[in-house]
DRENSE-235398 format. One record per residue (C-alpha): residue number from 1; x, y, z. Coordinates in pm, 1 decimal. Each point is the difference from the previous one (the first is absolute). Last residue first. Layout:
BEGIN
@k:NUM, u:X, v:Y, w:Z
...
# end
This chain:
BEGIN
@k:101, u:-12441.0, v:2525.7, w:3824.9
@k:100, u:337.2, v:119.3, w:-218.0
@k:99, u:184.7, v:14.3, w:279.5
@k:98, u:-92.1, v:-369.1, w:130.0
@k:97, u:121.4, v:-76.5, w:-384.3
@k:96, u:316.5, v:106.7, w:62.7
@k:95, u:41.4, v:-134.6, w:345.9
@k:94, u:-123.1, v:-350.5, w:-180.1
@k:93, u:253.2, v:23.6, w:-273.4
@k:92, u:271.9, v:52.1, w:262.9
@k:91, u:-115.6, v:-261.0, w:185.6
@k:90, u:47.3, v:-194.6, w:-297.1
@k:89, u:324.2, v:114.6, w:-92.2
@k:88, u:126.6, v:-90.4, w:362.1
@k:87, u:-157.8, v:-389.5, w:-28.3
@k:86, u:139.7, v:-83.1, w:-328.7
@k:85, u:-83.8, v:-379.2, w:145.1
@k:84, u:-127.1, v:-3.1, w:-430.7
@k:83, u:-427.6, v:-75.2, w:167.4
@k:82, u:121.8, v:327.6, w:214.0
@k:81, u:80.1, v:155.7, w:-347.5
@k:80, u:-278.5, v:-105.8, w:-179.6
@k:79, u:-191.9, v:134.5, w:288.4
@k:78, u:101.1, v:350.5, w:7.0
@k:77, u:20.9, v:-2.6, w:-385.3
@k:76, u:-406.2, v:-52.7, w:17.0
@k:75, u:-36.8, v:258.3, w:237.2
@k:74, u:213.0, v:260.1, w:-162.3
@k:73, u:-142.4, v:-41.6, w:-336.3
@k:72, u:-421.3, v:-6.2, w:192.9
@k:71, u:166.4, v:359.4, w:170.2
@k:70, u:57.8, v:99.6, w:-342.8
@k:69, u:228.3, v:344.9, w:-25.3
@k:68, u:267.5, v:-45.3, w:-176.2
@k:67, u:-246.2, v:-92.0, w:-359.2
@k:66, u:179.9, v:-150.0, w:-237.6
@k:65, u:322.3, v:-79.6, w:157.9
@k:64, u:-221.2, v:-156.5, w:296.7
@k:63, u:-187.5, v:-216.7, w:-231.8
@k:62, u:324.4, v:-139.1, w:-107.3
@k:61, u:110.4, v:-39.2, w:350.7
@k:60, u:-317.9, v:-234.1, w:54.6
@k:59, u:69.2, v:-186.2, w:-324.5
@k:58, u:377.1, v:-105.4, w:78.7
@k:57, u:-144.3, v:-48.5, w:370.8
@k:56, u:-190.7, v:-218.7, w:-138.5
@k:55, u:233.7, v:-195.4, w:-251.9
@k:54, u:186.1, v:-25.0, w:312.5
@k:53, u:-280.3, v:-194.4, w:206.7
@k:52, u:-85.0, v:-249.4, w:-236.0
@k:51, u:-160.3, v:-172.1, w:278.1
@k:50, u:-326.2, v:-55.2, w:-265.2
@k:49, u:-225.7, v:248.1, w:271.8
@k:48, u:313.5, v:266.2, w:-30.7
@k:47, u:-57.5, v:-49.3, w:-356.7
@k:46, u:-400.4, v:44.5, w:3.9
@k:45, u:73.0, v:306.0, w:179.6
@k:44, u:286.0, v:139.3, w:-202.0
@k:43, u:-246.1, v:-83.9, w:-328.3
@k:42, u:-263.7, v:244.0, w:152.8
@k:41, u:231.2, v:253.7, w:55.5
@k:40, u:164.5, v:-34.5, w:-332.9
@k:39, u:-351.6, v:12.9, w:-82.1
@k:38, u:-128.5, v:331.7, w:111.3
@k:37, u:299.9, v:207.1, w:7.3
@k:36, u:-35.4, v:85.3, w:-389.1
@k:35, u:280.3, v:160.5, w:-149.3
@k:34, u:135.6, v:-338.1, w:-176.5
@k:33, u:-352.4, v:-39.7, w:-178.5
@k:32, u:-10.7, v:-267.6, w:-270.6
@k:31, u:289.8, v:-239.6, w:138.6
@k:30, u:-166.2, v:70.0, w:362.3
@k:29, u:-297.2, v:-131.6, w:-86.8
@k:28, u:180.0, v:-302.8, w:-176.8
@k:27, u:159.0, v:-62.8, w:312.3
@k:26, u:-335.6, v:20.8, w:213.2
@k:25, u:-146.6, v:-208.5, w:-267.9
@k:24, u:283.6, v:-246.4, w:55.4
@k:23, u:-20.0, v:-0.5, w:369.4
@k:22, u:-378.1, v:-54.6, w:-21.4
@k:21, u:24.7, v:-337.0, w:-180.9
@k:20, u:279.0, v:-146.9, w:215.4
@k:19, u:-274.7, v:113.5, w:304.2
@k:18, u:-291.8, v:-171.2, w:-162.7
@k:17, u:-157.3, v:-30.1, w:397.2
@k:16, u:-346.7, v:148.0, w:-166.7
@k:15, u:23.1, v:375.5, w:179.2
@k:14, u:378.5, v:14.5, w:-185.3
@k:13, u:-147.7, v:-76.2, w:-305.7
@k:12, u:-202.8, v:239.9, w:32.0
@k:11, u:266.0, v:264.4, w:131.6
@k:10, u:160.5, v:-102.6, w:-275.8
@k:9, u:-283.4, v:101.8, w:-289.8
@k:8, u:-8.8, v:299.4, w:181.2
@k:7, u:370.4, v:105.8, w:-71.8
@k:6, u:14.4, v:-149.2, w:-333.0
@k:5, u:-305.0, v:272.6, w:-40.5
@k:4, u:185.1, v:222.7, w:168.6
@k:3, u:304.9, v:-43.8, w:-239.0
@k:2, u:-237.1, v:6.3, w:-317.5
@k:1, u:-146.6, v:348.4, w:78.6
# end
């Protein structure tokens, strides 16, 4: 599909330091596949890597609306939200995902 190849064309640019680069395939992956987990994870990452640490968790929770049950969702929101000082959802997030293990 178009969003995963978006999707690995980030995660190349990503591997080459061309992070601006990567967040817009990421984004455009998304754009082309709003069901699919795999880059909105991927963009959360390279987000929480950018210190845009609310537009992660914004992409983290979105994963988690998708699908309630991703331990990598959970994770990633767990530390966009200690990155936020939103230290008691982030424990939270990491109990959840420490269930999900």
């Amino acid at each position: 599909s178009f969003s995963r190849a978006y999707n690995g064309r980030g995660n190349a640019s990503l591997t080459k330091g061309l992070l601006d680069l990567a967040l817009l395939d990421y984004t455009e992956a998304v754009r082309l596949d709003t069901l699919d987990t795999v880059p909105l994870l991927q963009r959360g990452l390279l987000l929480i890597e950018l210190k845009k640490y609310t537009e992660a968790e914004n992409d983290f929770s979105k994963v988690l609306r998708i699908e309630s049950g991703s331990f990598n969702g959970y994770i990633g929101r767990a530390r966009a939200r200690y990155l936020l000082q939103n230290f008691s959802g982030s424990l939270d997030d990491a109990n959840r995902a420490a269930q999900l293990d």
